[in-house]
N, C-alpha and C positions, 0 to 999 in steps of 0.2 A: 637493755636500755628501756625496753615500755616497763618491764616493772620498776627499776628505777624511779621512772616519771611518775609510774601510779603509786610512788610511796611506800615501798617494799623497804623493812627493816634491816636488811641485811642478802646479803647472797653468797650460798655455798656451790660451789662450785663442782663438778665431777668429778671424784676421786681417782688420782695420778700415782701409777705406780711404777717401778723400775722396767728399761726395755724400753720400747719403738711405739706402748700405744697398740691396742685392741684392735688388731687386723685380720680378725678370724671372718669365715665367710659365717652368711647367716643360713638357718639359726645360731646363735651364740649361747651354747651349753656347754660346761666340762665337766668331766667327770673328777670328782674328789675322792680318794679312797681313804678312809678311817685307820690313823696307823695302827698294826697289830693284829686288822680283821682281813677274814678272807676277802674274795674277789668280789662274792655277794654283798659286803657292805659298803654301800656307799653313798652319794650324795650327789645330784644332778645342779650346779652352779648353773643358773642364765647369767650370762657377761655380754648381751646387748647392751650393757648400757654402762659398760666397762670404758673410760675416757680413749678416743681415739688418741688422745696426743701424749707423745714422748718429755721426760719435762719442761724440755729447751721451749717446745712450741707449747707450753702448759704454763711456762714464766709468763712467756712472752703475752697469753690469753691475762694474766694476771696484773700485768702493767698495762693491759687495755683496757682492763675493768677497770681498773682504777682511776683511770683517765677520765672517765667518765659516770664514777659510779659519787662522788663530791664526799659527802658525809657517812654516807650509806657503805658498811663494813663487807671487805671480800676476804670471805669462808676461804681460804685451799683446804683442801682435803686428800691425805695423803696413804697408802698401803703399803709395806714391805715384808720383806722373809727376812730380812738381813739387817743387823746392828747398824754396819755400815748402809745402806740405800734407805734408813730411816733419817740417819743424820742427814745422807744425801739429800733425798727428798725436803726435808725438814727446811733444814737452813738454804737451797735454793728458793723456797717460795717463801721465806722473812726477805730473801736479798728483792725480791721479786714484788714486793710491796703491799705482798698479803697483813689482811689485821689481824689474821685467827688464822690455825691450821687446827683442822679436825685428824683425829687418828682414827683409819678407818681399821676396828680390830676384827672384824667380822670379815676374814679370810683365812685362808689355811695356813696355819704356822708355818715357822720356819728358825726361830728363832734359837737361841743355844742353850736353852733350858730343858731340861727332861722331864716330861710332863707327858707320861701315859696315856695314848686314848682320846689326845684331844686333838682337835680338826683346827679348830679356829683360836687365835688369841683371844679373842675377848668370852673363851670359855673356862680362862684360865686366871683366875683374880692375881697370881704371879705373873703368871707372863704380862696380862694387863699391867701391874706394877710395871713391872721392868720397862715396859715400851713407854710411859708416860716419865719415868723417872730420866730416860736416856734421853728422848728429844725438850724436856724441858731443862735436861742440864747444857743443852745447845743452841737454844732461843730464845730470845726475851720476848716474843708472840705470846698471848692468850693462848690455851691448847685445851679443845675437846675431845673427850674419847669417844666413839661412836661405838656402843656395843652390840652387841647381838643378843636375841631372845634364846637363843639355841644354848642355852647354858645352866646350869642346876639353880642358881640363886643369882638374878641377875643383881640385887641389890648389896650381896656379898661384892660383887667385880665394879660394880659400882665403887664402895666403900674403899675397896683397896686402891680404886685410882683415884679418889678422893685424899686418901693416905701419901700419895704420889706427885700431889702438889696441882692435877687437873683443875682446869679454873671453869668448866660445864662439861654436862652431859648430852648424848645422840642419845634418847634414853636405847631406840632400836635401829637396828637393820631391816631387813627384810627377812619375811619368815620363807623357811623354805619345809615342802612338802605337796 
């Protein structure tokens, strides 16, 4: 609400993904393993700041923003593994009365594509496709990709979700190392 008042162009909101909502004790770190590598390779996630709420209560924050957010556009922003809990995700926070859903692709796949060696969707300018072409054949929403730096040519993953009918870019996520 104070930003709001102080004039903020817009609000994204913390990315919601399938399941009950970030109830890990803290610290909030998981370990990701690189498919195809041994034990040694891996990748230390911080998830403090991983959305406590499930989506029911992540609608629900959504139709409050709004209540009170007037002209000023609310971000959902959304993660899955799964074809179906993207749709899911997707089209509950359009019914929800978000103006824009960000895809957040800077998590570990999951997806049905065979894509050697990669951790994240948005290291993948395919999988990127495929994720922006599914949930925008199921919202009439604005849709952003949010990518990750963690990827060979991020302006290639760019281009392909560009290709994919994306209507803006997260240019990054968060670096990890």
């Amino acid at each position: 609400k104070k930003a709001i008042d102080a004039g903020v162009g817009g609000v994204v909101l913390k990315t919601v993904s399938p399941g009950e909502g970030c109830k890990y004790p803290r610290p909030r770190y998981s370990w990701q393993m690189t498919p195809g590598q041994d034990k040694h390779n891996f990748m230390m996630f911080e998830t403090e700041t991983h959305c406590p709420y499930d989506i029911n209560d992540y609608c629900k924050m959504v139709r409050e923003a709004k209540e009170i957010s007037g002209d000023v556009p609310i971000i959902a922003s959304v993660m899955a593994n799964t074809e179906e809990d993207w749709i899911d995700l997707a089209t509950k926070v359009e019914a929800a009365g978000a103006d824009m859903i960000e895809l957040n692709l800077s998590h570990p796949i999951g997806l049905k594509v065979d894509i050697p060696d990669i951790l994240m969707i948005g290291q993948s300018p395919d999988a990127t496709k495929a994720v922006v072409e599914l949930v925008k054949s199921v919202v009439k929403l604005p849709v952003m990709a949010k990518l990750t730096p963690q990827c060979n040519n991020l302006t290639v993953v760019a281009k392909f979700a560009a290709e994919a009918g994306v209507d803006g870019i997260t240019a990054i996520n968060g670096f990890s190392g």
